[in-house]
KOLVEX-865906 format. One record per atom (N, C-alpha, C): residue in one letter; y, x, z. Coordinates in steps of 0.001 Angstrom, whole numbers, plus 500000, padded with zeros to 6 digits. Atoms other than C-alpha are relative to their C-alpha. Layout:
! KOLVEX-865906
AYXZ
...
This chain:
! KOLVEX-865906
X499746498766499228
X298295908883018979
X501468500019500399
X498680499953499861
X301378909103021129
X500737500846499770
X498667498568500534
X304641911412019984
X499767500762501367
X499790498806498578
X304785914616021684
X501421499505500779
X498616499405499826
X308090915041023783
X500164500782499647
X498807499010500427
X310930916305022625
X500314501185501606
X499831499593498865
X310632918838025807
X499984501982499840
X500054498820500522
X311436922847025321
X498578500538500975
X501472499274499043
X307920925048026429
X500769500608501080
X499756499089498988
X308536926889029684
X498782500667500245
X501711499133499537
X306147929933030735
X499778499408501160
X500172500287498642
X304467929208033980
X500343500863500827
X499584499620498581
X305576929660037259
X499216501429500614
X500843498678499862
X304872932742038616
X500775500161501721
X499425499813498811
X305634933830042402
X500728501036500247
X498976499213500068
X308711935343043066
X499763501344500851
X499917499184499652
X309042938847044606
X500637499948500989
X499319500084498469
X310200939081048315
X501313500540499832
X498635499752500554
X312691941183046902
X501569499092499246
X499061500694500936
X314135938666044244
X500071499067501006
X500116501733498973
X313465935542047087
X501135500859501181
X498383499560498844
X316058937693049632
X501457499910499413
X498526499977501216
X318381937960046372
X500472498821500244
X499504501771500115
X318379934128046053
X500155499399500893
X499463500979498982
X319082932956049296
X501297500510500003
X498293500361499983
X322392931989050487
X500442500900500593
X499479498803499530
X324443934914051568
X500165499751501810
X499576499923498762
X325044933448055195
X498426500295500664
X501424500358499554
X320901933105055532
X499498501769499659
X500132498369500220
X320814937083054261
X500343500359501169
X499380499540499142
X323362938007056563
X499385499880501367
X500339500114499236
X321678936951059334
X498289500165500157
X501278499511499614
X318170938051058502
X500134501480499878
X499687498874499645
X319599941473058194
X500390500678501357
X499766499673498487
X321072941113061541
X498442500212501098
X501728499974498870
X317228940046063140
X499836501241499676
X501034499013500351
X316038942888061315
X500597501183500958
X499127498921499584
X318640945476062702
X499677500264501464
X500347499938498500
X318030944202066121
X498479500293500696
X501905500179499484
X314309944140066038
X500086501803500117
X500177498315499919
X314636948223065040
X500695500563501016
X498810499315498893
X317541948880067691
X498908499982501298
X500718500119498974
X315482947197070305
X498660500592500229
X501011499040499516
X312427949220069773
X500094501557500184
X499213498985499382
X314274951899070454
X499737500898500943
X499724499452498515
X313836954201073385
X501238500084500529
X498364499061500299
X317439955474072774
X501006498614499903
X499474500870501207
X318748952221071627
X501138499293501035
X498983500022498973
X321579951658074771
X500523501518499604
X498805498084500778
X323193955589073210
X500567499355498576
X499512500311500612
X323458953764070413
X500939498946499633
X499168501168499554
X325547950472071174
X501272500509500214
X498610500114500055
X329451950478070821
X500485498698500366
X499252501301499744
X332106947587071739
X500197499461498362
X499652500500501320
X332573947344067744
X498155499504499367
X501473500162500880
X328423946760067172
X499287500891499750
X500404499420499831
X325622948207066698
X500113501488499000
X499691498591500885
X325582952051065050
X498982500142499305
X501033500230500983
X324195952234061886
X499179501702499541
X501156499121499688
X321105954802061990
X500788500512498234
X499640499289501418
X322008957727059290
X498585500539499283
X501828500001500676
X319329958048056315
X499555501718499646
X500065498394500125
X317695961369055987
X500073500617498891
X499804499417501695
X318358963859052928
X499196500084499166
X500566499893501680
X317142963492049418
X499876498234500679
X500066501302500025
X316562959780050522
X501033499411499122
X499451500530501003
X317832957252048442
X501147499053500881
X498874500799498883
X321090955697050361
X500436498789499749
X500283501709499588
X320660951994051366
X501691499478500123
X498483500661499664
X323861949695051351
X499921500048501761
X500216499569498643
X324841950003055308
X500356498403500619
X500083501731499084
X324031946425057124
X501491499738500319
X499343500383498888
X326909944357058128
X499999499710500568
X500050500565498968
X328375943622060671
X500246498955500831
X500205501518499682
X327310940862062743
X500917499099500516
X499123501206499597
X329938938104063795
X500095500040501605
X500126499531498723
X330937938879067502
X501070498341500090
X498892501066499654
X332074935457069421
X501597500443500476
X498780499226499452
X335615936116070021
X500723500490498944
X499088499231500956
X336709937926067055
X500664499307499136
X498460501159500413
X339944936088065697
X499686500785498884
X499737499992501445
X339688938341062542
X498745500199499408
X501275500641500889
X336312937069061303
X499644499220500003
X499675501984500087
X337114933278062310
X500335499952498833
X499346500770501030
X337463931132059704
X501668499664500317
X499464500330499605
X340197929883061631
X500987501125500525
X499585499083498965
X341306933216062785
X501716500052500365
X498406500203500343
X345366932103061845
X500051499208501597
X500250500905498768
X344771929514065313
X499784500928500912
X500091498835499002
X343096932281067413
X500135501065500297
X498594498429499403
X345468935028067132
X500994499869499947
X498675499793500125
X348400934437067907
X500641500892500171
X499202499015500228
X351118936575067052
X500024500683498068
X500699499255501137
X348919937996063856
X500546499179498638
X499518501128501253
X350528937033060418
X499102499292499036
X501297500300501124
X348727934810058064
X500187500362498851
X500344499199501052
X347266935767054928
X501110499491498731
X499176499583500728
X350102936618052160
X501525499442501038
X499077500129498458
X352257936415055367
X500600501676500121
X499801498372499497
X354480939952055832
X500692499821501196
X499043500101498136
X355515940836059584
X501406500395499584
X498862499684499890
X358906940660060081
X500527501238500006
X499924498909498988
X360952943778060379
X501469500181500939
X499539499563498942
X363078945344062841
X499154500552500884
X500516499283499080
X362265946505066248
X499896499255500951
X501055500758498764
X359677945259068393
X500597499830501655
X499698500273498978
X360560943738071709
X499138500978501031
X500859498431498931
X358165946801073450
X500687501197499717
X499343498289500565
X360362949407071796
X499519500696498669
X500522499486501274
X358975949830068506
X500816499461498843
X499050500503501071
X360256948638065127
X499317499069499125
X500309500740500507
X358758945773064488
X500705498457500318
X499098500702499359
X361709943367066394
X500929499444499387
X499021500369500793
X364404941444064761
X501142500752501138
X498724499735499609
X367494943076065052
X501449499473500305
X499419500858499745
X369495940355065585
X500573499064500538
X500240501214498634
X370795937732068242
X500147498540499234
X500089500761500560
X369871934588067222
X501002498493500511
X499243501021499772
X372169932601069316
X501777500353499399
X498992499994501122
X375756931686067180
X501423500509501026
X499215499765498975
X379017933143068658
X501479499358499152
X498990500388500386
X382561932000068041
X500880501483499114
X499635498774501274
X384245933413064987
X500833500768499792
X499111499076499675
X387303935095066365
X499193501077500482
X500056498709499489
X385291937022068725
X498953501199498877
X500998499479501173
X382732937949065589
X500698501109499235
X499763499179500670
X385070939313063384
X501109501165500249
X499515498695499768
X387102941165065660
X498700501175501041
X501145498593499472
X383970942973067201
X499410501089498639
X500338499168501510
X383447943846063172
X501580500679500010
X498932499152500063
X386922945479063415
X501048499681498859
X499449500578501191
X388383942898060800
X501763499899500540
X498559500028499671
X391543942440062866
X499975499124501756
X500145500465498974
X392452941265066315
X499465498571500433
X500224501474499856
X391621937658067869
X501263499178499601
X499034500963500400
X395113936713067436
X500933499782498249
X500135500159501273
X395284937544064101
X498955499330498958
X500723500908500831
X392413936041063087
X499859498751500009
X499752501539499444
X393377932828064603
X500815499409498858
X498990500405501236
X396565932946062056
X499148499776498820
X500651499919500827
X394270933703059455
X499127498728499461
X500401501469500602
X392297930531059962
X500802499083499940
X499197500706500140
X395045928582059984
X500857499862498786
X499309499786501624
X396480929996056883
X498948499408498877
X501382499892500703
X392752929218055322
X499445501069499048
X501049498558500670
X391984932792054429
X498818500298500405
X501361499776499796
X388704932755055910
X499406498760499819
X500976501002500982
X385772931143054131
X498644500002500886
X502345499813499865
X381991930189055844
X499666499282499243
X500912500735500731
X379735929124053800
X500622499566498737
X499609500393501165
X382327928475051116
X500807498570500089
X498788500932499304
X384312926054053324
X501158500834500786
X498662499448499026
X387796926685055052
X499467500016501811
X500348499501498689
X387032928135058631
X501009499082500935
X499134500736499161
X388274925868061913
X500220501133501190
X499995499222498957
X389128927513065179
X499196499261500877
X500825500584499051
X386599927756067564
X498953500166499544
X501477499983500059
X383849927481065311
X499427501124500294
X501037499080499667
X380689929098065946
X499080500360498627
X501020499704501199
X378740931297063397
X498886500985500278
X501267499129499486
X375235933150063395
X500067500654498696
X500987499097500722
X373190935600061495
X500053499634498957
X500406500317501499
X372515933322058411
X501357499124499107
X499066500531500492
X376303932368057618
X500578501478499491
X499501499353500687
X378350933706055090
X501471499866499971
X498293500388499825
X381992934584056172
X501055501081498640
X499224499233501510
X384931936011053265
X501405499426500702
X498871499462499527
X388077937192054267
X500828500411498975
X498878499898500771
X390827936806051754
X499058500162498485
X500665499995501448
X387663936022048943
X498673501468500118
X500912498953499912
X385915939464050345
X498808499683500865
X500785500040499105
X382455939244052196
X499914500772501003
X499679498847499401
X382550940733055410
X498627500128500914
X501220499571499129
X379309942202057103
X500027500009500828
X499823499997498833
X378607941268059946
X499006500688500877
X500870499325498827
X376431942260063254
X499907499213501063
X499853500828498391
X375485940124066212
X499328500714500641
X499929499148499113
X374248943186068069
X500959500520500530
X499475499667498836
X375700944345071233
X500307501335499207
X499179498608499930
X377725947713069839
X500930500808500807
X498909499280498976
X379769950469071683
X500997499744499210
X498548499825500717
X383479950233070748
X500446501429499844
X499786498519499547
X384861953262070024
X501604500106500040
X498246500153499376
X388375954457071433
X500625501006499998
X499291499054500344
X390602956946070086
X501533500307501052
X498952499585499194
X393300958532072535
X501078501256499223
X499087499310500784
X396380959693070803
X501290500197500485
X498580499362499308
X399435961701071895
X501171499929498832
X499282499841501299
X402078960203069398
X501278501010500254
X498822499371499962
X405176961992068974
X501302499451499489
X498678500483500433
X408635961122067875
X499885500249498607
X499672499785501252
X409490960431064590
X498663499066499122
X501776500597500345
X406003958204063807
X500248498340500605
X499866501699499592
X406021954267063647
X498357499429499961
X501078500728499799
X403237952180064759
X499637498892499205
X500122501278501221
X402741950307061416
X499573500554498632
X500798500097500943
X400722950122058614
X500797500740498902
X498568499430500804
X403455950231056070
X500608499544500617
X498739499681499578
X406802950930056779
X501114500032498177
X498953500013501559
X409176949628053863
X501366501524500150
X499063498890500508
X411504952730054641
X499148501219499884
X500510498703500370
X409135954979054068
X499384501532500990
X500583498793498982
X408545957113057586
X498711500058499996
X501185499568500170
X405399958403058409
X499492499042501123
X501056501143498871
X402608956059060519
X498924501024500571
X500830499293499143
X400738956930063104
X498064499731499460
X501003499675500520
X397534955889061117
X499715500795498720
X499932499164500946
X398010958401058726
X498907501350500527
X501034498945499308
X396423960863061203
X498619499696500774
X501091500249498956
X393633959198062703
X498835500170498759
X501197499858501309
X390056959843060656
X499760498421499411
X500711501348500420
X388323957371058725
X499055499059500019
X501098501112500024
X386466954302059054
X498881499434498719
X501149500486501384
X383232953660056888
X499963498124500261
X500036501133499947
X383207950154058529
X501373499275500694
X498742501115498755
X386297947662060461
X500789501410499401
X498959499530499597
X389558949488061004
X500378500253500930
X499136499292498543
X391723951047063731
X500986499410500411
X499521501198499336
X393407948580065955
X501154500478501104
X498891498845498759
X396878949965067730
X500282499543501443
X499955500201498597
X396528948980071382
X501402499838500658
X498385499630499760
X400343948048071618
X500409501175499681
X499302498755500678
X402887949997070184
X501340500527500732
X498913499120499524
X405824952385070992
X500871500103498766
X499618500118501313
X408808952894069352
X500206501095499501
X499813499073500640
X409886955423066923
X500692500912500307
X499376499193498962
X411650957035069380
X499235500212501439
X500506499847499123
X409491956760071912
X498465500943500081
X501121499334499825
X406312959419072316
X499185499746501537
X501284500275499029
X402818959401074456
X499356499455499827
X501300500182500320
X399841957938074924
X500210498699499415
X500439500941501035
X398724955526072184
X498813499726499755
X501188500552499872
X395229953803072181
X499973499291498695
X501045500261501572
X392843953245068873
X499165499234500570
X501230500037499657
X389911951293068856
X499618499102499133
X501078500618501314
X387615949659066005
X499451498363500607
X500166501834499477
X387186946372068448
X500728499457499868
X498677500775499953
X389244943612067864
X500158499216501504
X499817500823498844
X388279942024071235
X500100500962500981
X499552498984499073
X388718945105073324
X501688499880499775
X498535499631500427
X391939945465071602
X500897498638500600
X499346500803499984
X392750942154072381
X500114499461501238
X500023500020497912
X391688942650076395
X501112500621500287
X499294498955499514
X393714945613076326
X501486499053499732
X499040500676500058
X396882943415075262
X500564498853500204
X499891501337499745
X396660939989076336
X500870500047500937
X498865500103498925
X399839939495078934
X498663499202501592
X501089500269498894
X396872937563080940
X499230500973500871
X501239499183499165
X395418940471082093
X500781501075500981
X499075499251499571
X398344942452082689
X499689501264500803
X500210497975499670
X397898946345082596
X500939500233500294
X498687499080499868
X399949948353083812
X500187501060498982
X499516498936500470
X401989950857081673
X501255500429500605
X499082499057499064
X403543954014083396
X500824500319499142
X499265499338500920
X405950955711081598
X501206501189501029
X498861499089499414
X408270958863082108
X501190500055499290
X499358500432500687
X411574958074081309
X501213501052500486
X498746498984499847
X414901960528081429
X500965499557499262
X498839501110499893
X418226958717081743
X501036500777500419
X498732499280500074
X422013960095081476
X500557499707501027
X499384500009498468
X423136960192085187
X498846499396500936
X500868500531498601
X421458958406088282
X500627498914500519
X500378501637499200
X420351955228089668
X500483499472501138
X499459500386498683
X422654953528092670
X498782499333500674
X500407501109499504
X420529951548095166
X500092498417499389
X499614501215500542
X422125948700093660
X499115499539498607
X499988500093501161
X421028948913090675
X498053500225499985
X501311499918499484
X417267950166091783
X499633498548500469
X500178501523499204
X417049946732093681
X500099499273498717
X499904501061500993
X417841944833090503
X499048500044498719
X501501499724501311
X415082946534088296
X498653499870500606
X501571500438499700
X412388945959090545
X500140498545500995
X499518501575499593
X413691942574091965
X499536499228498786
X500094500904501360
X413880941161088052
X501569500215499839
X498327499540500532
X417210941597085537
X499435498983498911
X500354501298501070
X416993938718083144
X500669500538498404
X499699499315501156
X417018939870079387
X499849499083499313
X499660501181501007
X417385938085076111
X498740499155499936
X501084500842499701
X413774936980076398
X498981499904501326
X500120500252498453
X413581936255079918
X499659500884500899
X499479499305498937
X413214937735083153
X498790501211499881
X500908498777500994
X411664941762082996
X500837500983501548
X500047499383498879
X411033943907086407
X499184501347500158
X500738498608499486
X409692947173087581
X499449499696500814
X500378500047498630
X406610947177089546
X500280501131500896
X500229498823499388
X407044950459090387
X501511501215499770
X499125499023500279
X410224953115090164
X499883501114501124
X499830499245498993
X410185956175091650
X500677501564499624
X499224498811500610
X412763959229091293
X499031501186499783
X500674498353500259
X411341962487089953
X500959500882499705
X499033498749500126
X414648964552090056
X500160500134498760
X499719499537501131
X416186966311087221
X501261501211500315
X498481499628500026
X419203968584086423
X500555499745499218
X499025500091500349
X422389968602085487
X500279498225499871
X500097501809499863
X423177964975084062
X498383499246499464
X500955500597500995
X419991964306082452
X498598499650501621
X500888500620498409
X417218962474085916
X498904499308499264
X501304500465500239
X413919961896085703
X499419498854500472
X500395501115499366
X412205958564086590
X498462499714500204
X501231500190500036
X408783957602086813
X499868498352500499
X499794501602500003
X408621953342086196
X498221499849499512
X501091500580500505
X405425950876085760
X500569498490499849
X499583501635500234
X405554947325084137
X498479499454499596
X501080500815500440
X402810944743083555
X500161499347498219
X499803500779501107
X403978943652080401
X500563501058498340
X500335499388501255
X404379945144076457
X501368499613499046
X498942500306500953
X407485943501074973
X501191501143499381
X499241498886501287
X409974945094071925
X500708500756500901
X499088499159499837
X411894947977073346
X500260499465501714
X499857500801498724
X411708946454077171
X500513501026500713
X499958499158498804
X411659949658079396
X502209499989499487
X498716499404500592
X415136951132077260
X500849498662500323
X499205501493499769
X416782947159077278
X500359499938501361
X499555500114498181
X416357946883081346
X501262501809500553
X499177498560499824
X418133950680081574
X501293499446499392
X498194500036500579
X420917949560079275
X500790498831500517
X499423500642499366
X421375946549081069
X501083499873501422
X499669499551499079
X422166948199083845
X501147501217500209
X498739499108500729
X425103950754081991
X499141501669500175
X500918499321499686
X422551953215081815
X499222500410498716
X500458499796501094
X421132955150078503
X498459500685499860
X501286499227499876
X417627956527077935
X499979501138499242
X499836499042500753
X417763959962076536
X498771500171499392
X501193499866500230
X413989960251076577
X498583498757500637
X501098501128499216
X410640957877077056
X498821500772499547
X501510499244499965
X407247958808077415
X499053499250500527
X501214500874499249
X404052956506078097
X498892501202500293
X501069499064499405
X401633958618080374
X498832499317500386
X501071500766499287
X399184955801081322
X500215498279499585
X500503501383500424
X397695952704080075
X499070499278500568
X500955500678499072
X395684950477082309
X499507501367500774
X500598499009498630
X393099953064084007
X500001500905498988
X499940498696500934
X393593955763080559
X501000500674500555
X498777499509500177
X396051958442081200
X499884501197499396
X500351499219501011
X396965961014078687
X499704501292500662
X500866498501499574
X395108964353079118
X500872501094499740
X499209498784499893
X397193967043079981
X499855501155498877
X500279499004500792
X395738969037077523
X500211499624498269
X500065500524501417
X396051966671074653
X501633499941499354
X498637499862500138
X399444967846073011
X500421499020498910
X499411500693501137
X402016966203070378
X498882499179498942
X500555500103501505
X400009964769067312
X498436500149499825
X501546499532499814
X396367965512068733
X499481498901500254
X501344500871499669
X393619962791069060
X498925500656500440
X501050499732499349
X390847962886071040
X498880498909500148
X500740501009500308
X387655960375070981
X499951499824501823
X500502500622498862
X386698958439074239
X498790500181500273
X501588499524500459
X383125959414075308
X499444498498500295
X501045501204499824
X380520956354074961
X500324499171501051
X499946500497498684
X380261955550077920
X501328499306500931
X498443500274499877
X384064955452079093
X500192498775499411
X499869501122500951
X384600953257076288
X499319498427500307
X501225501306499419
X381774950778077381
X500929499825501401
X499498500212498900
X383264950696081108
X501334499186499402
X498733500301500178
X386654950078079662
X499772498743499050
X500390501730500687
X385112946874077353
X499630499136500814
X500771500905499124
X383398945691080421
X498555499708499462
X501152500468500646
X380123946089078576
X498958501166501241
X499887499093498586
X377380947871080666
X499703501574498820
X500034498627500914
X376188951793079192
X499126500061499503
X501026500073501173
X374392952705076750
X498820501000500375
X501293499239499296
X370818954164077214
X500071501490499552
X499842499120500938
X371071957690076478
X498583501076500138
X501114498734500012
X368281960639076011
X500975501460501061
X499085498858498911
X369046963973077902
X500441500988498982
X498997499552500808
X370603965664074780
X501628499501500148
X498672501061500369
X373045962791074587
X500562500167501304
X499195500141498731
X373537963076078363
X500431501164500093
X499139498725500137
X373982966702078084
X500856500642499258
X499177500359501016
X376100966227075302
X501394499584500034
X499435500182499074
X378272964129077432
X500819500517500575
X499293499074499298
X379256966472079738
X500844500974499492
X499383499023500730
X380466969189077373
X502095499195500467
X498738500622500226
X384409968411077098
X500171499643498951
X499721500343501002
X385817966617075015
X500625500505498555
X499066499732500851
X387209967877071291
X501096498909499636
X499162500155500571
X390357968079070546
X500231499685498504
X499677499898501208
X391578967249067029
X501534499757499455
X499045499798500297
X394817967872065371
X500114499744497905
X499861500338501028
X395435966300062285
X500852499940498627
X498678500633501058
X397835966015058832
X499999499203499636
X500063500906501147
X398813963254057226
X499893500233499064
X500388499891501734
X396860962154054452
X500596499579498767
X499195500653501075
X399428960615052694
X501646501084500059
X498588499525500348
X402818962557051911
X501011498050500637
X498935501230499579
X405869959978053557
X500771499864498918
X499249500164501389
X407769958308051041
X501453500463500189
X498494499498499164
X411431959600050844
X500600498411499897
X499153501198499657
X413960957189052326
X501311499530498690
């Protein structure tokens, strides 16, 4: 007699339940006999075009006390990039999966856009548009090797973007390669006020009164001397600042000047001819009498050029003393009649932009009616006590 197998009993086979035989097929072979089914009921329909959407068909609602059915999905529409396998290929734009969208602000006007320009700019004009210091100071600067990219000594000339890391005397300095307004402070200095940071004797500076900067610094648009009062130009750009002063570009500055007697012909002819001074030759484009009394005569002069103590030097060259000076006009600025001794006043937007050569800024109709108002005045103290001499 042969050995049984070693084989465990099984009950017999029994035929599965339509129910359990829908369970056990493959979910894509479900999915799609749910779909026949859906369509077979839509299409006998009378109604069944009321019920059709662009997203698929509308799933029939079950009536109350009924027992509530899972709700069919929905069927696979050719075309639809986000129920491709592939759908990373046929949507472009759409991020892939553990992919986050960038942010900033969207190239349509929304805020989904990088804020950033991705092409690299040269690193003078970078860090004086951050208000770190002029172009020609930051030129010295690389030359001295106080500025660091990347943790190398900075050359002139180079070019840096978005994802470099510049340090300024060991400090990091934040940058921006967006297009910003400059902004431009108009200040009526007065006598007795030096155009310098510190002052080892101790007088008072003309940035003592100007407000404060959360970012860059305030950049003195050529200076006057400590005897000399009028208009004085601020501005948080280093490359504005450095338009406004370049001898290449040559602004004019007016000035009103009052001088101890009066001017021969002779002597008129030799200040707007050229009078050769210790650092070379230095002319008036412009002179024109404005009267006075007694001995004290009024003048009204323009020069293209910015050098130490120039206007007063060409006067004394000529046996001739300046009792008083006064700058009334700087390129196309001139000071506002209304803006007295020691008062600042801001530049509006726009102005400012014209005067960078940038174009204007988009504004809403608050901002434009905003605009118009006049400008405030402000009148300031120094925040620092002057040291005594």
């Amino acid at each position: 007699m042969p050995p049984k197998p070693n084989r465990p009993l099984r009950p017999p086979l029994k035929k599965k339940s339509d129910a359990i035989e829908i369970l056990d097929r493959d979910p894509r072979e479900r999915r799609g006999a749910d779909a026949s089914r859906e369509e077979d009921v839509q299409s006998s329909s009378k109604d069944a075009h009321l019920d059709l959407e662009a997203r698929g068909p509308r799933t029939p609602r079950a009536p109350r006390g009924a027992g509530v059915a899972p709700a069919p999905r929905r069927p696979r529409v050719e075309g639809d990039a986000a129920r491709h396998p592939d759908a990373r290929r046929s949507a472009p734009g759409q991020a892939e999966r553990g992919e986050r969208p960038a942010r900033g602000r969207a190239q349509d006007g929304g805020r989904t856009a990088p804020t950033t320009l991705a092409e690299p700019e040269r690193l003078q004009k970078v860090l004086a548009q951050a208000g770190v210091a002029s172009r020609r100071e930051i030129e010295e600067w690389v030359v001295a090797g106080r500025i660091l990219v990347n943790g190398l000594p900075a050359s002139l000339g180079q070019k840096i973007g978005p994802g470099d890391r510049v340090k300024v005397n060991g400090k990091l300095i934040p940058l921006r390669f967006t297009q910003r307004s400059p902004r431009v402070l108009i200040y009526h200095k007065p006598e007795g006020e030096i155009v310098s940071r510190d002052d080892p004797e101790g007088r008072p500076t003309v940035f003592e009164r100007l407000p404060l900067l959360r970012k860059g610094r305030w950049l003195a648009v050529g200076r006057l001397d400590f005897n000399t009062s009028g208009l004085l130009l601020f501005t948080n750009d280093g490359d504005l600042a450095n338009k406004l002063m370049h001898p290449r570009y040559e602004l004019e500055r007016e000035y009103a000047v009052r001088i101890l007697g009066e001017l021969t012909e002779e002597q008129v002819k030799s200040l707007t001819e050229g009078i050769q001074l210790e650092d070379g030759l230095a002319k008036f484009n412009l002179l024109r009498d404005e009267g006075g009394e007694g001995a004290n005569h009024w003048y009204r002069v323009t020069i293209s050029e910015g050098r130490n103590r120039e206007v007063r030097r060409m006067f004394e060259s000529v046996g001739l003393t300046v009792s008083r000076l006064m700058r009334v006009r700087y390129g196309s600025v001139e000071l506002p009649a209304r803006l007295k001794r020691g008062m600042w006043m801001e530049m509006p937007e726009a102005e400012a932009c014209a005067l960078a050569g940038l174009p204007p800024p988009q504004q809403s109709r608050e901002q434009d009616e905003r605009a118009k108002r006049p400008v405030k005045l402000h009148r300031t103290q120094p925040r620092f006590g002057s040291k005594p001499r």
